[in-house]
C-alpha positions in Angstrom: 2.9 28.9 21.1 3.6 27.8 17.3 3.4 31.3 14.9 2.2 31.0 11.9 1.3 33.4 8.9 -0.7 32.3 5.9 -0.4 35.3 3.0 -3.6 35.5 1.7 -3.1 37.7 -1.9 -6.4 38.8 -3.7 -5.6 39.4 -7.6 -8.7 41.9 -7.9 -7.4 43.8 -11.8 -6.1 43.4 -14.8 -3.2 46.1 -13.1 -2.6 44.0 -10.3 -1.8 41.0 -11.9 0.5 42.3 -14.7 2.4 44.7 -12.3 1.6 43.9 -8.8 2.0 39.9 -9.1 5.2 40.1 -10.7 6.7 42.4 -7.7 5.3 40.4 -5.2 6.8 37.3 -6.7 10.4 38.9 -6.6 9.4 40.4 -3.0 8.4 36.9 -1.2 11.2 35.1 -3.2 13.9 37.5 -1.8 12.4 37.6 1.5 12.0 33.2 1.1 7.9 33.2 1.4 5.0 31.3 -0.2 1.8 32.4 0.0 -1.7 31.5 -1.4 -2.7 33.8 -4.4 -6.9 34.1 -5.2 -7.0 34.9 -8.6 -9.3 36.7 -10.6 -9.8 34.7 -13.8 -12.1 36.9 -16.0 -12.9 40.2 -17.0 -11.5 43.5 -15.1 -14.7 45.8 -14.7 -13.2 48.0 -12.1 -14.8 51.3 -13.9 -18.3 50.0 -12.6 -17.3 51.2 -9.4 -17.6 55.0 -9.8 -21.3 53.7 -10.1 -20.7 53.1 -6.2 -19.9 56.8 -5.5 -23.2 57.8 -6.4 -24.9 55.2 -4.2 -22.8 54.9 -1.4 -20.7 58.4 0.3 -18.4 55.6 2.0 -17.0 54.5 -1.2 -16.1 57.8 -2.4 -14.1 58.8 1.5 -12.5 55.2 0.5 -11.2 55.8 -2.7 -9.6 59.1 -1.4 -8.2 57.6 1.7 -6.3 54.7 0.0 -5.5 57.2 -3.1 -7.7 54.7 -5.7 -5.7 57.3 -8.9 -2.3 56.0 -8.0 -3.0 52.7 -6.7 -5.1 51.6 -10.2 -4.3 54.2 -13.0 -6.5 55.7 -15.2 -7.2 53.1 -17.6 -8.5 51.1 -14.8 -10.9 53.3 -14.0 -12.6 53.1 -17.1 -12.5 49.1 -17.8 -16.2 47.9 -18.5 -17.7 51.5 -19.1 -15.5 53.2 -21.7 -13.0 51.2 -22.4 -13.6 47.3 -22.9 -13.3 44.8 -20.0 -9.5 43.2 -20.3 -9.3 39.6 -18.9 -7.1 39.2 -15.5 -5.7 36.2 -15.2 -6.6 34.4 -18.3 -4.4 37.1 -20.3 -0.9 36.1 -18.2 -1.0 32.0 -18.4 2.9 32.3 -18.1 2.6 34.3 -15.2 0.5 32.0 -13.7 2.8 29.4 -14.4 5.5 31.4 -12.8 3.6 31.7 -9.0 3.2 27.8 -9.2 6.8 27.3 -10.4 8.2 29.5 -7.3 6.4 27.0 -4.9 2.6 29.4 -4.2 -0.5 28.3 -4.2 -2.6 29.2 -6.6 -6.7 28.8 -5.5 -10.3 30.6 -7.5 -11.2 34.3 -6.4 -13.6 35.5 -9.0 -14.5 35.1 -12.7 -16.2 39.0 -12.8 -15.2 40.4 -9.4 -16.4 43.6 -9.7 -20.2 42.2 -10.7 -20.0 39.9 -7.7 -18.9 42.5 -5.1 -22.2 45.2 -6.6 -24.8 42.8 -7.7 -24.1 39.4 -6.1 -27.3 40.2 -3.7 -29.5 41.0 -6.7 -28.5 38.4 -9.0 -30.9 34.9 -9.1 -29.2 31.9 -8.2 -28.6 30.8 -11.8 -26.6 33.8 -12.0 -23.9 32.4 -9.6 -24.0 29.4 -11.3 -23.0 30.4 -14.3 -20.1 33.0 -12.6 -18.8 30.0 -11.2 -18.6 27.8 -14.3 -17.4 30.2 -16.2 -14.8 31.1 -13.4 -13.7 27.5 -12.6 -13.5 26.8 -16.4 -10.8 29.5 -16.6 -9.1 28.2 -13.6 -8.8 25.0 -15.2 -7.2 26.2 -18.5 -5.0 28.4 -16.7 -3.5 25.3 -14.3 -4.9 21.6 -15.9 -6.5 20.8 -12.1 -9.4 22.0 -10.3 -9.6 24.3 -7.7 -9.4 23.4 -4.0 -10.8 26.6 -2.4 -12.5 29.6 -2.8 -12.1 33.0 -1.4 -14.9 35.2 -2.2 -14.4 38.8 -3.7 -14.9 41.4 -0.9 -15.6 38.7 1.5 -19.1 38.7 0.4 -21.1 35.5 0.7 -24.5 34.5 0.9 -26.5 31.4 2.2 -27.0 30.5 -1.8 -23.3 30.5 -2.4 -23.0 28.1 0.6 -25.3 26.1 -1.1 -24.6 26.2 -4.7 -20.6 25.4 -4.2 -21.1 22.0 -2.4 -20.8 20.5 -5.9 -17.0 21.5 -6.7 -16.6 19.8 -3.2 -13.5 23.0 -1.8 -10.5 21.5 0.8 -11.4 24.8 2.3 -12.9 28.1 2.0 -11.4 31.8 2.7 -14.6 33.9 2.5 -14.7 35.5 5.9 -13.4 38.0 8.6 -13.1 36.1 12.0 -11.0 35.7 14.5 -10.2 32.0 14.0 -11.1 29.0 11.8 -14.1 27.3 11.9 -17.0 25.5 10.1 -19.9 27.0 8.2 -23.1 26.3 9.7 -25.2 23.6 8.0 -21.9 22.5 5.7 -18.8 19.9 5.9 -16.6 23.8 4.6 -13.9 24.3 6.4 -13.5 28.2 7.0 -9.8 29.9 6.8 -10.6 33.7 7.8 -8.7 36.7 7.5 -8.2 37.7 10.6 -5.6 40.9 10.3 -6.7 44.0 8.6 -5.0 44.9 5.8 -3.0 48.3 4.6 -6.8 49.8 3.1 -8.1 49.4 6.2 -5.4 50.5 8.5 -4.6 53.4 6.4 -1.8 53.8 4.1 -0.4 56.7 6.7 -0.6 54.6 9.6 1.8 52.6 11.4 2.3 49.1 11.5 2.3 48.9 14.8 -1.8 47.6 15.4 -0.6 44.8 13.4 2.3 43.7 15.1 0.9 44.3 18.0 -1.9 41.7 17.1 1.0 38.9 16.1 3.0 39.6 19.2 1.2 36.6 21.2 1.7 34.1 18.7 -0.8 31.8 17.6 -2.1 31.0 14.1 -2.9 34.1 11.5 -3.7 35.2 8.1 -3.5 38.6 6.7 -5.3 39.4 3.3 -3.1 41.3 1.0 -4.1 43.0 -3.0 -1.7 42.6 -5.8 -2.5 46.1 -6.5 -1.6 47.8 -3.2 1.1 45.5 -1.2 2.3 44.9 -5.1 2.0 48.7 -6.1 2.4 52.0 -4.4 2.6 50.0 -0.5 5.3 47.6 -1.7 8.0 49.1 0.6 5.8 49.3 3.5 5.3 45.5 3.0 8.5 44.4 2.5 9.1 46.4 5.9 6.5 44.6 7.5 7.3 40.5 6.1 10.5 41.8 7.7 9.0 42.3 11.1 6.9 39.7 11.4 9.7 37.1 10.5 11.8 38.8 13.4 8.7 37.8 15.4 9.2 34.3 15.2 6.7 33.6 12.5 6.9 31.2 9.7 4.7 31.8 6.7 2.9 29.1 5.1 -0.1 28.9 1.9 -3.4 28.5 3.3 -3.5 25.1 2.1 -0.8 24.1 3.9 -2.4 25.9 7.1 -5.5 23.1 6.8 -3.3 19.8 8.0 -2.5 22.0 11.0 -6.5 21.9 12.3 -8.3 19.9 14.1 -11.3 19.7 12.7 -12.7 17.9 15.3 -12.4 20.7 17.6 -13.6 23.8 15.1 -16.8 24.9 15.9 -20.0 25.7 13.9 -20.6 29.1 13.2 -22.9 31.3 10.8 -21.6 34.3 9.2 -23.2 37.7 9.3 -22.9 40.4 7.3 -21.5 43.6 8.9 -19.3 47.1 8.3 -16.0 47.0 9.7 -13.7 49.3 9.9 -12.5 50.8 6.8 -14.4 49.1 4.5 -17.4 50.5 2.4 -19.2 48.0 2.0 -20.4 44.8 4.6 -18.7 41.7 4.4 -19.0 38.2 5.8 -18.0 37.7 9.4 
């Protein structure tokens, strides 16, 4: 059986793309990878998520189990409450220019992630509109082309994105947990899910053994990653673990080079739902 590993990399913070990004980049280039990094294109509100420890105990056991002080820093804690909200991506255009130039693929995660992942259930319709203008507009600037896929902060959708994203007409989307690809029900979108866990959800104290255990039969995979943990504090550990899974057989390829491999005759239609897996505080698409 053909193994394959798409790196799916999730730029959430300002942090994450000026210090993470860059050590990834070294990290896959010594090690020979591509992967697909989601950026985040507008403003890092990260402090709005001590709002969460109020409202939700499992954000709080979270932040302590994946140590949340040395993983963002202090000044991200306070982006968009005390201190102002720094643009991500749209304050590094060379770095961006440097993951295209070492042979990545660069696709849309979020214009104001940290709104979308607390209010996107809240907002009106015309809300998500505008996020995604804005958002795609920065895209744009940062790389002169349009993006060809979408992976939704937290993996949190709901039947109006489905709807409202027809127009910018995605290769594919990356906005689930599932065990394999498929399409969304009611849509033409092609669906590339993460189907690993990653290091926050495994636990940073854990073995890596779960995983590789998971990759062991072969088959066709894709584990999300964060600039700001497998970039940061967990870079090691992931190094360790690229390491493994090449001695597995696998080759690693972008996402969008994981879509001519499907048959999309053969994926099935499937609705997502939205449920709490493990390790996560919040529910996410599946």
């Amino acid at each position: 059986m053909e193994r394959v590993l798409g790196l799916k990399i999730d730029v959430d913070t300002y942090r994450g793309m000026q210090i993470g990004v860059p050590r990834l980049l070294d990290m896959l280039g010594s090690e020979g990878i591509r992967a697909t990094f989601f950026l985040s294109i507008g403003p890092d509100a990260s402090g709005r998520a001590l709002l969460q420890i109020l409202k939700n105990p499992r954000f709080l056991r979270k932040m302590v189990r994946t140590r949340a002080g040395s993983l963002y820093g202090w000044r991200t804690a306070l982006y968009g409450t005390l201190l102002p909200s720094p643009l991500i991506a749209l304050s590094f255009p060379e770095l961006v220019r440097q993951i295209v130039a070492a042979g990545h693929e660069v696709q849309f995660h979020a214009w104001d992630h940290r709104r979308w992942q607390d209010d996107l259930t809240r907002q009106p319709a015309a809300w998500i509109q505008e996020w995604f203008r804005k958002g795609i507009e920065g895209y744009e600037h940062l790389t002169g082309r349009r993006p060809s896929a979408f992976g939704a902060p937290a993996w949190l959708i709901d039947e109006r994105v489905l709807s409202l994203i027809a127009r910018y007409r995605f290769a594919y989307l990356s906005c689930t947990r599932a065990s394999a690809p498929f399409i969304h029900h009611g849509t033409d979108f092609v669906e590339i899910p993460s189907d690993l866990a990653c290091f926050e959800e495994i636990g940073f104290d854990a073995s890596d053994g779960p995983l590789l255990a998971a990759l062991e039969p072969g088959g066709m995979h894709v584990l999300p990653v964060h600039a700001e943990v497998e970039g940061g504090i967990m870079a090691g550990r992931f190094t360790g673990l690229l390491r493994a899974v090449k001695h597995q057989g696998y080759r690693f390829l972008p996402l969008g080079e994981i879509l001519p491999l499907l048959d999309r005759s053969r994926l099935p239609s499937r609705r997502f739902a939205l449920r709490l897996l493990p390790g996560r505080s919040a529910v996410c698409a599946v």
